[in-house]
N, C-alpha and C positions, 0 to 999 in steps of 0.2 A: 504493500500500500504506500510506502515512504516512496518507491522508487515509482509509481506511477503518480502521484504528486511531485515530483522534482521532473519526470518526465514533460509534465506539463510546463514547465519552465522553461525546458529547452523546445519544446512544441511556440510557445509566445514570442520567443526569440531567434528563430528559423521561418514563420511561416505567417499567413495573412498578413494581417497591415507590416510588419518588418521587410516581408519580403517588397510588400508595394513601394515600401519606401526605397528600399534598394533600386527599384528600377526607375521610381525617380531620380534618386541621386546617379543611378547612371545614365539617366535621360535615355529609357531604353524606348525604340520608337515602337506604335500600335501592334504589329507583325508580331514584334519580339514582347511584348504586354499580353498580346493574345496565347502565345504561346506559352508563357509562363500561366497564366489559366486555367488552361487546358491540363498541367499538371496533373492536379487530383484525380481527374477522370484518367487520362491515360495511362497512369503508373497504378492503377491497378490492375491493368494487364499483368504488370509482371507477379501477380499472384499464380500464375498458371504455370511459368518455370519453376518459380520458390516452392510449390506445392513439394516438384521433385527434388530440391534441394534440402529443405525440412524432413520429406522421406529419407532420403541418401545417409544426412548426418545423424536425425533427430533431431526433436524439438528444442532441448537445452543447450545443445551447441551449436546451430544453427540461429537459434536468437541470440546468444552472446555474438556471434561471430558480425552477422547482419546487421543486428543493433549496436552494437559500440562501432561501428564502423560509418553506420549510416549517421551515429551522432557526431562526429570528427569527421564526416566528408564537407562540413561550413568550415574548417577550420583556416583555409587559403583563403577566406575573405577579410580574415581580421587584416590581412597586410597590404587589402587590394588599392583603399583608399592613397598609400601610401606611396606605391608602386609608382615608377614615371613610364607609362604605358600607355598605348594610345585608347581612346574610348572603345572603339571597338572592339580590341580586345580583351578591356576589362567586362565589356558584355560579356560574351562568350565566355571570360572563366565564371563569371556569376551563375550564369544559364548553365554552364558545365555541372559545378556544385549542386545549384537547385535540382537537377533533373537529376544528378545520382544521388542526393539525399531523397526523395520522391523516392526512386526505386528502391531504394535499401530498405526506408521504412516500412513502405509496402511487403519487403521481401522480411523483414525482421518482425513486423505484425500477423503475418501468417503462419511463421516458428512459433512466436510467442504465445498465440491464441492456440494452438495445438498441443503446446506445452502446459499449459494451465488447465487445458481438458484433461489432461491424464491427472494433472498434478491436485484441483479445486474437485471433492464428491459434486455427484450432482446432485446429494439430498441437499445441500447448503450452495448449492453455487449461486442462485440466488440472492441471497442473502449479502455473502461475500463482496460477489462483484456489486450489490446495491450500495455497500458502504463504502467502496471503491473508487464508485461511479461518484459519488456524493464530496468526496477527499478531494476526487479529480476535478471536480467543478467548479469545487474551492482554490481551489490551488491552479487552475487556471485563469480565473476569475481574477485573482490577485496578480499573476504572474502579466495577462493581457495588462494590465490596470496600469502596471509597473513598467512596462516595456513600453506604454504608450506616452507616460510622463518623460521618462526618457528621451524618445523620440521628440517629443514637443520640445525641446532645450536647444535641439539643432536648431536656431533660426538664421545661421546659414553654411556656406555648403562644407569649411573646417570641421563646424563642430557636429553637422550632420554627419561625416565621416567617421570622427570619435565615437560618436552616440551609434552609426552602424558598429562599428569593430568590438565596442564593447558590449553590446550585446550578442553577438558572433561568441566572441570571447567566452563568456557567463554560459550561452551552451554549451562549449567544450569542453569546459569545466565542469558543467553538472552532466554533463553525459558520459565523463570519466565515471564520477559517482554512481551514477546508473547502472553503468557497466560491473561497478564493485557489487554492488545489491545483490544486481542480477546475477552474479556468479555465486553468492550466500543460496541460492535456492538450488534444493535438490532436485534430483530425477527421478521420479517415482521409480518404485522397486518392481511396478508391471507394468511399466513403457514397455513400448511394442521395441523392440532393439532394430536400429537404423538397417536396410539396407537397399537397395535399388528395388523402386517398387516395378511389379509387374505393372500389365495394361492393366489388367482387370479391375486394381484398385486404382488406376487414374481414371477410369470412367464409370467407377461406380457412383458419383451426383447424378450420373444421367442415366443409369439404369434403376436405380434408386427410385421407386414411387414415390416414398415420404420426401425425399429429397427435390424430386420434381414439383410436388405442389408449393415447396418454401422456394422453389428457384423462379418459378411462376409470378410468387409476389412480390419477391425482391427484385423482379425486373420491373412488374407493373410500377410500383411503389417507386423504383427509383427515377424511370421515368415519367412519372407524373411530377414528384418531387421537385422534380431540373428544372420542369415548362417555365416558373416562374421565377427558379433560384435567383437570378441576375439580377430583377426586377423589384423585389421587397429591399435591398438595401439605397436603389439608388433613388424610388418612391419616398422611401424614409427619409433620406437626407435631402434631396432636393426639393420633395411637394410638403412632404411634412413635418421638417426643420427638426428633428426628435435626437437624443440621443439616451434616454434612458433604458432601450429595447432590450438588448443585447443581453444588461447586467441582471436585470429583471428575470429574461427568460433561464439565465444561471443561476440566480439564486433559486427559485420552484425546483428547478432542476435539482439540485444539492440536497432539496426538503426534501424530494419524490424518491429518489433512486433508492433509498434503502426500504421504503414502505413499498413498492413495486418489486424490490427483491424477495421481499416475507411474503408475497403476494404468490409467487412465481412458484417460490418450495413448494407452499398447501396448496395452490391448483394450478400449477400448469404454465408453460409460456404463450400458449395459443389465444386465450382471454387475454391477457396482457398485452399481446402483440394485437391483436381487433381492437380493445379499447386505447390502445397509443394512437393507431391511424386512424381512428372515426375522429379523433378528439386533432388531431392535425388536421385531417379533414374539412372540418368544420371552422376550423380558424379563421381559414381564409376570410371568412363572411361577415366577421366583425372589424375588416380593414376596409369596407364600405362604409362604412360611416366612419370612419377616424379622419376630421380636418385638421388642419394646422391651429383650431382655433379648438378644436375637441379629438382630446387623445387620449379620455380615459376608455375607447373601447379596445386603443392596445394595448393600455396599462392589463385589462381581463385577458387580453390574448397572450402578453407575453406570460399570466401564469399559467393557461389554456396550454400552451405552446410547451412552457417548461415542462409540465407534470407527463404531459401526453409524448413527450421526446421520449424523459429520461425511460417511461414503460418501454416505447418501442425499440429504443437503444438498446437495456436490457434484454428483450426476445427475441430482435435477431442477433446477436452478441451468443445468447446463450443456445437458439435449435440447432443451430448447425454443430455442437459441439453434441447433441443430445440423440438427434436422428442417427450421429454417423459412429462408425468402432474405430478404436485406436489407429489401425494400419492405415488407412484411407483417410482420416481427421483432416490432416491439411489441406488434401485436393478438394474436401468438402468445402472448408474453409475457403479454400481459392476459388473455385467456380461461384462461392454466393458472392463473394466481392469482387471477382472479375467483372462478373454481368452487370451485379447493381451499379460498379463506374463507369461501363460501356451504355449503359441504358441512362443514366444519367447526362453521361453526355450527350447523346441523343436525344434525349426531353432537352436539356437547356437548345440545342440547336435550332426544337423545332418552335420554342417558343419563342425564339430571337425573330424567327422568320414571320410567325404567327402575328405576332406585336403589329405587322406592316399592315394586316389585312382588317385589324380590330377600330374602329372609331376613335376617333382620338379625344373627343367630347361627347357625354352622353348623359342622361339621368335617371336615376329611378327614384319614383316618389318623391320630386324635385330636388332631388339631392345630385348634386351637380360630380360627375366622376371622369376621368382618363380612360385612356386604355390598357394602364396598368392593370386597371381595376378589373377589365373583363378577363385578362389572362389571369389574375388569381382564381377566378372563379373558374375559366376552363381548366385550371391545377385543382381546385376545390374537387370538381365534381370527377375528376380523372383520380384523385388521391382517392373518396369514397371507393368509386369503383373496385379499387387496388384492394383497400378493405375488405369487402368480399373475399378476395380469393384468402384473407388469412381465417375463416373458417373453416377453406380445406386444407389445411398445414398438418402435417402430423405429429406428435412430437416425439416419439418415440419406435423405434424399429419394433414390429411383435414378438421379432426372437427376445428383446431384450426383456420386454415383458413378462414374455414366459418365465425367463430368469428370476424374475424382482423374487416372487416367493420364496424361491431354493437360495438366494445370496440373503435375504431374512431368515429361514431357516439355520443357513449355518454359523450365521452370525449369533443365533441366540445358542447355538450349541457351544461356539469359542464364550461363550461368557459365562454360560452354564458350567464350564469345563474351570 
């Protein structure tokens, strides 16, 4: 828990507004803005080699190796500012770093998640990763807070330099730490022992019933998700001058995740995952009426938003570790987050495109609206949709099932004994 709280630290100092800033201060032009972007979505593609990489090694040497590596691939920017190097080049090693930290993470979050399935029971996983989630929110929540005051002291391009490098700095530092933690944790004693996987378990997500219907919504979900992604930040800041969203939606967040964890042990991740998405779902519909002059119906959404994340957060986080057996975990792992950032970028594309064909003025019940507003609503009613399919999810293999009795059975004989 210590190291996913400090994690988030070097998460605040690598990535969104730092990196934006970075590519202001290298005056990086649109082309090269878009394609740093596009990051998120792309690099989880490379969930689908790491899958085999995670088998190859196993999951606790394979995320040491991919995580403290991914966290020291920023470390060439602390000297960038510094360097007498022409612009262009300093793009290119920024973009260089950006896109293999993007991949390593991606490639050390699908070790890692595979590792904590063998390592977290799944009577409590629940519970665990709720409090987890809860640390993590806090602890990013300060960490963003902190890196953004930072940032604000560059007020011009000397000390914006400074203010990048040292925060560059502060994550290679606390990704050393990281790296310490992470090597404090053991390898469960019935990991599956690493070695080259056959086909059969890189394609058992898609032979997998149970696994099909959770691949099903995590593609609808994610791209419904994207249609509008773009569009609620720069509505926020440009139409409706706001900046309180963000912290809001984090703190609900931090209160939720451990009450949605206890939730998940006594029944299940499938309620939790349908009540996350109807409850994002439905959001959307209260940023119809929020003016620049009335925002208390985002103040109800950002906790609408929060409580209804941190569930869905929690269930997909947790089925894909639930549905799948040890040998096969990561490719499970890989194929739901492959799709969900292919399908995400997908939804953001089409709603880029969408935007052109939407009214640009419009009203309902003389309430005067954009055309932002009609593409939340075509994501509203796309996210519902998505809904649905997580009451066919399964959450559980029937062999496993069958099991549950005879692994209580001999559990109460070791205690009898």
């Amino acid at each position: 828990m210590v190291e996913g709280a400090l994690a988030e630290l070097v998460g605040a100092c690598t990535s969104g507004g730092v990196l934006t800033a970075w590519a202001l201060y290298l005056e990086l032009p649109p082309v090269l803005i878009g394609l740093l972007g596009a990051l998120p979505f792309t690099a989880q593609l490379v969930h689908l080699p790491a899958s085999w990489f995670t088998r190859r090694l196993g999951g606790r040497k394979a995320a040491l190796w991919t995580i403290g590596l991914a966290r020291q691939s920023v470390l060439p920017l602390v000297c960038l500012p510094l360097l007498p190097l022409a612009l262009p080049l300093k793009q290119g090693i920024f973009l260089a770093c950006a896109s293999v930290n993007a991949a390593l993470s991606v490639a050390g979050n699908n070790a890692w998640t595979a590792w904590m399935g063998d390592m977290v029971p799944g009577a409590v996983r629940g519970r665990y990763f709720g409090r987890r989630s809860a640390l993590c929110a806090f602890a990013a929540t300060c960490a963003a807070l902190t890196a953004g005051l930072l940032l604000d002291r560059g007020s011009n391009s000397a000390q914006a330099g400074a203010a990048l490098c040292t925060l560059t700095l502060i994550a290679s530092v606390t990704g050393v730490a990281t790296t310490v933690l992470l090597r404090r944790q053991h390898e469960p004693r019935d990991a599956t022992p690493p070695r080259a996987a056959p086909i059969a378990e890189a394609l058992a997500p898609i032979r997998d019933a149970n696994a099909r219907g959770l691949l099903a919504f995590q593609i609808a979900w994610s791209a419904a998700s994207g249609i509008a992604a773009a569009f609620y930040p720069l509505h926020m800041i440009g139409n409706l001058r706001m900046g309180f969203y963000t912290a809001t939606v984090a703190a609900f967040r931090m209160l939720a995740a451990p009450l949605w964890g206890r939730a998940m042990d006594r029944g299940g991740a499938r309620p939790v995952l349908f009540a996350g998405a109807v409850g994002l779902g439905l959001s959307p519909a209260l940023w119809i009426f929020a003016t620049e002059a009335r925002l208390w119906p985002l103040a109800i959404d950002a906790a609408l938003c929060g409580v209804a994340n941190a569930g869905l957060s929690l269930a997909t986080f947790s089925l894909p570790l639930a549905i799948s057996r040890p040998p096969a975990r990561s490719f499970y792992v890989g194929a739901f987050a492959a799709a969900g950032g292919l399908a995400a970028g997908l939804g953001s594309a089409a709603g880029g495109s969408l935007v052109k064909f939407l009214p640009d003025a419009w009203s309902v019940a003389g309430q005067a609206l954009v055309s932002a507003h009609a593409l939340f609503l075509v994501g509203a009613a796309a996210r519902l949709g998505a809904a649905v399919l997580a009451l066919r999810v399964s959450e559980r293999p029937a062999a496993e099932v069958v099991q549950l009795p005879q692994r209580a059975q001999a559990a109460r004989a070791k205690l009898s004994a």
